[in-house]
KOLLO-753137 format. One line per 5 residues: number of its first residue (from 1); their letters; for each residue x, y, z of N, C-alpha, C. Coordinates in steps of 0.02 Angstrom, whole numbers, plus 50000, padded with zeros to 5 digits. Example, Ala and Ser with C-alpha at 12.3 -4.5 7.8 and 13.67 -1.06 7.14 Angstrom:
REM KOLLO-753137
1 = AS = 50660/49716/50390/50615/49775/50390/50660/49835/50390  50642/49888/50354/50684/49947/50357/50645/50002/50394 .
END
This chain:
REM KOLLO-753137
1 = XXXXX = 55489/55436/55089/55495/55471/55152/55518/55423/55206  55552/55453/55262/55574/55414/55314/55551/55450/55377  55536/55406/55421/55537/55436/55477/55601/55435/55517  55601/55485/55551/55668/55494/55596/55650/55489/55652  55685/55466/55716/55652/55466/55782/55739/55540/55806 .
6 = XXXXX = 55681/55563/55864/55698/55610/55903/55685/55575/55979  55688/55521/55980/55649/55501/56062/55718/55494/56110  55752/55467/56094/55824/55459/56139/55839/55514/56146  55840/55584/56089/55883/55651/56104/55812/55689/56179  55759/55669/56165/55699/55718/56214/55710/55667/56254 .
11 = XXXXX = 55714/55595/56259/55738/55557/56310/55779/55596/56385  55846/55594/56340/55896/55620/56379/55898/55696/56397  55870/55751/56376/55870/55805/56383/55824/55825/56429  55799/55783/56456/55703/55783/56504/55753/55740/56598  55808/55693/56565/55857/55656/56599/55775/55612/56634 .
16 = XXXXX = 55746/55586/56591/55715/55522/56614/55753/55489/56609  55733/55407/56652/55768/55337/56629/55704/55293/56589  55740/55291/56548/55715/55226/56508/55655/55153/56523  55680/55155/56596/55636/55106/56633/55577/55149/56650  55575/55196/56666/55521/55245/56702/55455/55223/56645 .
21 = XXXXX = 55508/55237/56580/55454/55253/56527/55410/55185/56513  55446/55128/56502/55445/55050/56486/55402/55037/56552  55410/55066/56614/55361/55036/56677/55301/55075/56668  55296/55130/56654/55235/55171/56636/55188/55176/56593  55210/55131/56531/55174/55117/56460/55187/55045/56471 .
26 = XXXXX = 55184/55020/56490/55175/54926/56502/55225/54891/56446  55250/54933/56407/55298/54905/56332/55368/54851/56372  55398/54841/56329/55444/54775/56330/55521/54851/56310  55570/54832/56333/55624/54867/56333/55622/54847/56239  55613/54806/56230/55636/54791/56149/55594/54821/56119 .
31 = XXXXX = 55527/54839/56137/55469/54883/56112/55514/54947/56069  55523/54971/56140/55564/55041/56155/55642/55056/56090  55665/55019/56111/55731/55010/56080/55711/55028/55993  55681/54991/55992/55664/54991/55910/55622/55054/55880  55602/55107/55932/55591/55186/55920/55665/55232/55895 .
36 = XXXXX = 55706/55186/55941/55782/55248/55884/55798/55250/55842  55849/55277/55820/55873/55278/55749/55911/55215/55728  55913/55183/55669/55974/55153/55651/56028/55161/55628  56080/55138/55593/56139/55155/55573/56109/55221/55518  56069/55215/55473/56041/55242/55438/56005/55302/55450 .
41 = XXXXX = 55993/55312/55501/55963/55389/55538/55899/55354/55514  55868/55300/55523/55786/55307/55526/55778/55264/55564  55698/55301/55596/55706/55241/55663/55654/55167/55634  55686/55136/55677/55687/55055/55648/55619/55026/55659  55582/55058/55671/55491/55047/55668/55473/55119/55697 .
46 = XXXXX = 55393/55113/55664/55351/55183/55715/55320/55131/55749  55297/55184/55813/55266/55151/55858/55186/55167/55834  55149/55137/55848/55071/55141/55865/55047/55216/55862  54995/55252/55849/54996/55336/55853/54949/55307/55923  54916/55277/55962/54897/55267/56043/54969/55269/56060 .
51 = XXXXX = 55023/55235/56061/55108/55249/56092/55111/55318/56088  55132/55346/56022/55144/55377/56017/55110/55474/56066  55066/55467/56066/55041/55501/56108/55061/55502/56171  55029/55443/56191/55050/55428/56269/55126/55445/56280  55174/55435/56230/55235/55458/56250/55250/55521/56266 .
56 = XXXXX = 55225/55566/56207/55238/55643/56205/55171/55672/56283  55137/55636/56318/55104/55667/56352/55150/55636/56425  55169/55584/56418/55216/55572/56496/55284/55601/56486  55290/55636/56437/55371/55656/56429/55358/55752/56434  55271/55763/56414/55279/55815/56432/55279/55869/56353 .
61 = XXXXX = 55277/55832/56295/55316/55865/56229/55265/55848/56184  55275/55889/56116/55245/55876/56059/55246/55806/56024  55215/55761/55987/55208/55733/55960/55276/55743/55902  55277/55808/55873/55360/55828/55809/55404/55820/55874  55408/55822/55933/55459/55830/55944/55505/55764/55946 .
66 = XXXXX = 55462/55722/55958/55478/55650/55959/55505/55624/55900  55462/55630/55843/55452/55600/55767/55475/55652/55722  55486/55650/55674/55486/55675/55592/55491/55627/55559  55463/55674/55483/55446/55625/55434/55501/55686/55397  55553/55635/55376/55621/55658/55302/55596/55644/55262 .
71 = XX = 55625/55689/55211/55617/55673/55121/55657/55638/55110  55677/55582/55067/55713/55559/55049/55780/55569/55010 .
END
């Protein structure tokens, strides 16, 4: 299984900035970065499920909306 990130597409569709999020969760821009996808459509670490929350509750969204887990 892979996880896929959805965070850049609810990112941009909400039209937060990036910094908002990184100043609001105390994380490092490189934290962040490494939630998207790679060349490969999987994203290049999960974050923490404490991140993870906190994201989908300052963005406003589900927890799936952020994440999936692909079959391989």
């Amino acid at each position: 299984m892979k996880l896929h990130s959805k965070f850049d597409e609810v990112v941009k569709r909400k039209g937060i900035k990036k910094k908002f999020i990184v100043d609001e969760l105390g994380i490092s821009k490189t934290t962040m970065s490494l939630w998207s996808n790679d060349a490969n459509g999987e994203a290049k670490t999960s974050p923490n499920v404490f991140l993870v929350l906190k994201v989908a509750k300052l963005l406003d969204c589900k927890v799936e909306d952020l994440f999936e887990i692909k079959e391989e």
